[in-house]
N, C-alpha and C positions, 0 to 999 in steps of 0.2 A: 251285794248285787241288786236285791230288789230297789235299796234305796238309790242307786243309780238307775237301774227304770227309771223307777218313777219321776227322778229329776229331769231325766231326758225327756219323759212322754210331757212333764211341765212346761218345756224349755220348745216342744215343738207345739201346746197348745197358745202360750203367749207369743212365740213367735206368729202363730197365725190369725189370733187375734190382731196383733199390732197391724198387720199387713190390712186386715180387714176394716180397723180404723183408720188408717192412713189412707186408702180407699175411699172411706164415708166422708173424710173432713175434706177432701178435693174435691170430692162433688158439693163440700156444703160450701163450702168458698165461690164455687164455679157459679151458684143461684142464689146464694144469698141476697137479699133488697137486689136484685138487679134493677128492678124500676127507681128505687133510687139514686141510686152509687153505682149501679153497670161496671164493678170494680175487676169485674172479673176481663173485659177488656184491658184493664191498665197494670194489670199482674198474671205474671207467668212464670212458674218456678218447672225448672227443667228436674224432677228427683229423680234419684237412683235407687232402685231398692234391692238389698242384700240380704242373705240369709242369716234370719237372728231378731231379737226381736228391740235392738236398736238399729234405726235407718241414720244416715247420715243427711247433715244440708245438705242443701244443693249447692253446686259450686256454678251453675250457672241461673239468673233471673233476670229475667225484662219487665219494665217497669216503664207505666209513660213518664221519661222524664220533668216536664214540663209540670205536673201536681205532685210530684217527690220534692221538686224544688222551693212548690208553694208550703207542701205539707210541712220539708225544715223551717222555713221560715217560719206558718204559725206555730209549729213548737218549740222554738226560739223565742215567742213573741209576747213578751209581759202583758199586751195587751187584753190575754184572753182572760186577765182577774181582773179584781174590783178596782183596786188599788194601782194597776200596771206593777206591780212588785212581784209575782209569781210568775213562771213559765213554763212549761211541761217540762223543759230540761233542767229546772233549779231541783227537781227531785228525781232526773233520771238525765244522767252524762252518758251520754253514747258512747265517747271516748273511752271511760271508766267502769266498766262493767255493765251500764243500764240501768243503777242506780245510782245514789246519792252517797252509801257509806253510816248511812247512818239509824239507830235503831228505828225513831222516828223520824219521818221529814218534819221541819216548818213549815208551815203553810201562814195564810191570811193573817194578819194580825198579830204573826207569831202563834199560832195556835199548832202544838203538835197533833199529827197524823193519829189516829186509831191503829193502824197497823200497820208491820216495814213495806217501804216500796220494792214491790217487786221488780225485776228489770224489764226494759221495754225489748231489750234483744231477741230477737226469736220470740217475740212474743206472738207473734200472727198464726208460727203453729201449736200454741194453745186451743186444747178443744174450750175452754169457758178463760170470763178474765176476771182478776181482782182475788182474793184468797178465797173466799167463799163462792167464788162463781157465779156472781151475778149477773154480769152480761154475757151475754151470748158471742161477740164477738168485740174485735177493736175499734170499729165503726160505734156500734151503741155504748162501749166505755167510755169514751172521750165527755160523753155528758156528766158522767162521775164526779170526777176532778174539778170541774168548771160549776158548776152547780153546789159543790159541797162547803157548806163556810168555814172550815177546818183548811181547805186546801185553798180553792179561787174566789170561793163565795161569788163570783159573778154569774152570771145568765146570757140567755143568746140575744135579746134586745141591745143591752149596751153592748157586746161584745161586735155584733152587726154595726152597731153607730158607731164603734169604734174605728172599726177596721175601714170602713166607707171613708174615711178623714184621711187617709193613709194613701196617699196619690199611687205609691210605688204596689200597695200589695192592692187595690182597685185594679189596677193596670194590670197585674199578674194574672187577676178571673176573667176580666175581658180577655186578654191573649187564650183562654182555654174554654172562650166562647161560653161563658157563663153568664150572661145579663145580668145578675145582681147576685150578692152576696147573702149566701141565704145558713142557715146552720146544716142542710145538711153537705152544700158542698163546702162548708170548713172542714167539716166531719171526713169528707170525701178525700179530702188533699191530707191531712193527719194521719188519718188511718193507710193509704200509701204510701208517703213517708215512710210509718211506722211498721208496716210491711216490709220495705225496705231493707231495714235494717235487720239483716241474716249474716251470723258468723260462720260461715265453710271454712273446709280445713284445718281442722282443730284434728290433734295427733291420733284422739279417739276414732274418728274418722277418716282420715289417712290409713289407719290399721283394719279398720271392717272395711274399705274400698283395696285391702291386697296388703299395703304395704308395711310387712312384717317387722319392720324397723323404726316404726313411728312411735312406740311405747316402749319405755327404757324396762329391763327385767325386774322389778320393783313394781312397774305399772301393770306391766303382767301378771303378777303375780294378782295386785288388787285387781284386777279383773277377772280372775277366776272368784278370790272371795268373792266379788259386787254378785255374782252371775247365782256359786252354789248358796250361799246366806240367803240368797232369797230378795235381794236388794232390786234388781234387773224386773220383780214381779209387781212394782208400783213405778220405776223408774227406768221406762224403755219408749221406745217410738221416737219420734223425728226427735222431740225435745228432751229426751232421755225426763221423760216426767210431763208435767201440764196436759194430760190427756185424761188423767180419770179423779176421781174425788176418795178419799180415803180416812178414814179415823184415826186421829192421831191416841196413841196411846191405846194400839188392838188389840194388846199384847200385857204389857206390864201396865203401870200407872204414869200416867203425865206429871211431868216433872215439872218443879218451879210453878213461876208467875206462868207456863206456857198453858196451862187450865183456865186462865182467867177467861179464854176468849172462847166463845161457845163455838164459831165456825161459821158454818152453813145455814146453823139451827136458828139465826137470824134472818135469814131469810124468808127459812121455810117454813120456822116454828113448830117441824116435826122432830120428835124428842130424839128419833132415832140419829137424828143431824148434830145430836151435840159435839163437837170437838170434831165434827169433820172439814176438812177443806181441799179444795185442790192439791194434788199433786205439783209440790215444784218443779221447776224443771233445773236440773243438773248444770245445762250449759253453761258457760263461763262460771260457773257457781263461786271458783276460787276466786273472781275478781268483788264477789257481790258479798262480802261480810258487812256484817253481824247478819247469822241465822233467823231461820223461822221465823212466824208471823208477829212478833211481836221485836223480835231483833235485839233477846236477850241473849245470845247465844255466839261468844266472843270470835271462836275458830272453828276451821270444818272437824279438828279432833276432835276436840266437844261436842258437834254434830253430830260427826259420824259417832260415837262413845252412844249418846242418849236413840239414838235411832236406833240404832242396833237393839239396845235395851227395852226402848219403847212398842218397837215393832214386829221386832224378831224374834226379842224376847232371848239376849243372846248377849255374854260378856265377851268383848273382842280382848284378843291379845296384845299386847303394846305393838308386834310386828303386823300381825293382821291392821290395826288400827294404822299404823304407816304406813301402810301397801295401800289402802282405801282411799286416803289422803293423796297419796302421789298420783294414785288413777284420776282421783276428782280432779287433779290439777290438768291431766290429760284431756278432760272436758272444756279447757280453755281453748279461745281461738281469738286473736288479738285482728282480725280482719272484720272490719263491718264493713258488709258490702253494701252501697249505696250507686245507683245507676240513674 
């Protein structure tokens, strides 16, 4: 009895935290660089919020179309590397999960990535982006990738001289009353785009918005484990994850090659940062293999298997272990909403 208290009094303090983040990150969206990017005009996500401390998308957003349509095109657009060979999308298929599939990308020169690409899906409700959370938002990532000689190795000088030569995407900033082409309204059209792209109605949430038929009884069931395990306590809120930063291995020891990569503790050079990184986020997860930040990690079993071990400090049963699996698949949603 008391260990159900206590789970329940858990279960309503993360639910009200989550509410209370979800709260702060709509208002940080709503000011963020307004004087630059005024983005908060050109995006508008209509949420719903339910009791519990996973929210579901939104099934409805407004977006100005006209710099959604610029922002696909530059991340379409080979232009924005040294070479014209790389494009935001040669490491992140919208179609396909958000990522690329692969443990590292190639980038510049053939040079592989330092760590797996994370998906661009639902990435806007990310509190930080990149694995160690570097930026602060999807607006100041974009200089990551483009900058990094691993990935674009180019910069905003050529990339402006580039794009200036280009009658068709010239014409596109004039139409959005923008005098010249500058980095931050490349930035500005990217990151709406990238915005953009939200998956609603995914089964998980069809089930938290009523409908008690949207999770087959298998999915149920791993939704009770995801909830009592303790899983739901690092992976909840809009993105079922991407909202806080956590250590990996809090529990047991990190397993494999997945020690090699310090985290955060690269950034911050505080010792207490070693091995910690942002929280994934869940969403479409079944579409985004190979695991973790380094993308040794074949299938969600195996995921799910070493998480469990690593975090919770907890051997799953082969049926727990498949019930988890079938849930995570429920986190899928084959809709990218583009407006």
């Amino acid at each position: 009895m008391k260990d159900n208290y206590a789970q329940h009094i858990a279960y309503l303090v993360i639910t009200a935290l989550t509410m209370i983040a979800g709260y702060a990150w709509v208002q940080f969206i709503s000011i963020n660089k307004p004087d630059q990017t005024r983005l908060s005009e050109q995006v508008h996500f209509e949420f719903i919020t339910v009791a519990g401390p996973i929210q579901p998308i939104p099934a409805k957003a407004h977006f100005e179309p006209g710099w959604v349509q610029l922002g696909k095109s530059l991340f379409n657009s080979k232009l924005l590397s040294a070479d014209n060979s790389i494009a935001c999308a040669s490491c992140h298929l919208v179609n396909y999960g958000g990522d690329d599939g692969f443990a590292l990308s190639t980038g510049f020169n053939n040079a592989l990535g330092e760590r797996n690409s994370p998906t661009v899906l639902n990435a806007v409700f990310n509190f930080r982006q990149f694995w160690d959370g570097r930026s602060t938002d999807l607006f100041e990532q974009i200089a990551g990738p483009i900058h990094n000689p691993n990935e674009m190795n180019s910069n905003w000088p050529q990339i402006i001289d580039k794009l200036n030569n280009e009658p068709t995407i010239k014409q596109a900033f004039v139409d959005l009353n923008e005098s010249s082409i500058t980095k931050n309204n490349i930035s500005k059209a990217i990151t709406l785009y990238q915005s953009s792209l939200i998956t609603p109605h995914s089964p998980i949430d069809r089930y938290l918005l009523g409908d008690k038929t949207a999770l087959t009884l298998q999915q149920q069931r791993g939704w009770s484990a995801f909830q009592n395990l303790g899983c739901i306590s690092c992976h909840q809120g809009r993105n079922i994850g991407g909202n806080m930063y956590q250590k990996l291995g809090r529990i047991d020891l990190i397993q494999g090659s997945l020690k090699d990569d310090l985290g955060r503790y690269t950034v911050t050079n505080n010792p207490n940062d070693k091995h910690v990184f942002k929280v994934p986020s869940l969403r479409n997860v079944a579409l985004t293999a190979p695991y973790f930040h380094n993308g040794s990690v074949a299938t969600l079993g195996e995921a799910v298997t070493l998480m469990a071990k690593m975090q919770l400090g907890t051997e799953l049963s082969e049926q727990t272990k498949q019930d988890l699996v079938a849930l995570l698949n429920a986190f899928s949603s084959t809709e990218v909403m583009q407006k």
